[in-house]
C-alpha positions, 0 to 999 in steps of 0.5 A: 486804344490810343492811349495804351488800353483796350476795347472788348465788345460784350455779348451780355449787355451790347456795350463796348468796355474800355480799360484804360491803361491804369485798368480804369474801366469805362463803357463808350459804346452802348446798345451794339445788339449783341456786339461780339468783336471789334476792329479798328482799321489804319485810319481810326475807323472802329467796327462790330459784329453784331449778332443779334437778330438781325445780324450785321456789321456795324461802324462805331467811329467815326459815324455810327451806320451800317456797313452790310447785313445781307448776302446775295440779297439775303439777310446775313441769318439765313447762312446760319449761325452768329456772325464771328469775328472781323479784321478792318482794311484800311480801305474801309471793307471788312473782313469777317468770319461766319462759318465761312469768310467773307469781305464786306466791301467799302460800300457794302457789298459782301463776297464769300471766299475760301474752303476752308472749315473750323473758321473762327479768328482772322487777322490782316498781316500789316500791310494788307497783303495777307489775311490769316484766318483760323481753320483748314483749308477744305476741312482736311488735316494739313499733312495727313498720311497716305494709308499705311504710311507715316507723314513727316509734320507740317512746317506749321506744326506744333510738336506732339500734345501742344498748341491746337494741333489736332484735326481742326486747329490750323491758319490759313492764309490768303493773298489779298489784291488791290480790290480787297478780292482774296486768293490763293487760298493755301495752309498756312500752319495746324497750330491756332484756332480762335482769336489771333493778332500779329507782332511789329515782326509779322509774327502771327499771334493765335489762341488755342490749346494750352495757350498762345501759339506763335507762328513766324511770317513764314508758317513756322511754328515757334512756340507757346505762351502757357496760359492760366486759362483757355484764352480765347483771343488776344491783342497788343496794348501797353506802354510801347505796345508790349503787353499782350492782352488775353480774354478767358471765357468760361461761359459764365464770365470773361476774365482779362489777363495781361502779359508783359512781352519782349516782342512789340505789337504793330503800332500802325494799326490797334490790332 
């Protein structure tokens, strides 16, 4: 938010927290049906998923309607399980992961991209041009040996017993057009694989394994922020944009961590 703190959308009670930058908590938004993610685009505009029956993606601000709860004149439940999470362009479209990814024009109109598996986070790089999303590309191990023979790692890859490295972890990355269409679906990096943001550096920040990886804009893996807890997403907030703030969820109760950072957020955009 604008004022240094953050928005989380809460699946228990359908209502959108607010902590302000001195951890005063408040709720701005209620009755989300079951609200599960949140972005806020270039110009203000703030979205949910909703995953409650039925499914859609909503805008919060700066009116409250609905952008697309349908697919190819089907309700958004019949592609089978909860709507994910989502990345607002500032053309007013979304982009959102269910099992899949998907981009939600400005008049709602919803389009199906990639091949990708083990779908989760996504995040727009800051201008737009690219869309990282976490998984792999056709379900394969990026780098995977020819049978009998051993494969050097991935530019993307985390080194042995760190980070989401395994067979599902990993970002994709796409070429987004003037449309909002997606192409050259292409591995980005193994490491990653739940909620994701990006740096003023066009770092890409991504939850999974031990804590935080970190991806340089060229796919290299950097390294780890260790975490107390399995986080399951992330994003920049603070005084100048320099604390990283992290969501741990045990499946019981969601616990929120900060990070003091020597790296900034990107300031054009709340995520």
């Amino acid at each position: 938010t604008k004022d240094g703190g953050i928005l989380a959308a809460q699946n228990t009670n359908s209502a959108v927290m607010k902590i302000d930058k001195n951890n005063k908590v408040s709720t701005p938004y209620k009755d989300t049906n079951t609200g599960g993610a949140l972005s806020m685009n270039k110009k203000g505009a703030l979205f949910v998923v909703e995953r409650g029956i039925p499914q859609g993606v909503w805008q919060l601000e700066p009116k409250r309607q609905l952008l697309a709860d349908t697919y190819n004149g089907e309700p958004l439940d019949c592609l089978g399980g909860p709507v994910n999470d989502l990345t607002a362009d500032s053309k007013g479209g979304v982009y959102f992961t269910m099992g899949g990814v998907y981009y939600a024009n400005p008049k709602g109109v919803v389009t199906k991209y990639g091949t990708l598996t083990g779908v989760n986070g996504i995040i727009l790089s800051a201008d737009e041009k690219t869309l990282y999303v976490t998984g792999r590309v056709g379900g394969a191990q990026a780098g995977a040996p020819a049978a009998g023979a051993a494969a050097p790692a991935p530019a993307g890859a985390a080194p042995a017993g760190r980070g989401a490295g395994g067979p599902t972890g990993g970002l994709v990355a796409f070429d987004v057009q003037p449309d909002g269409s997606l192409t050259n679906e292409r591995q980005f990096a193994t490491v990653g694989g739940d909620g994701t943001t990006i740096d003023s550096q066009g770092r890409v920040y991504s939850t999974g394994g031990g804590g935080v990886q970190v991806i340089a804009a060229d796919g290299k893996f950097l390294g780890e922020i260790p975490t107390p807890l399995n986080f399951i997403t992330v994003a920049f907030s603070g005084p100048d944009k320099k604390t990283l703030y992290g969501v741990a969820n045990n499946q019981r109760f969601d616990e929120i961590f900060t990070i003091q950072m020597i790296s900034q957020g990107y300031k054009d955009r709340a995520k």
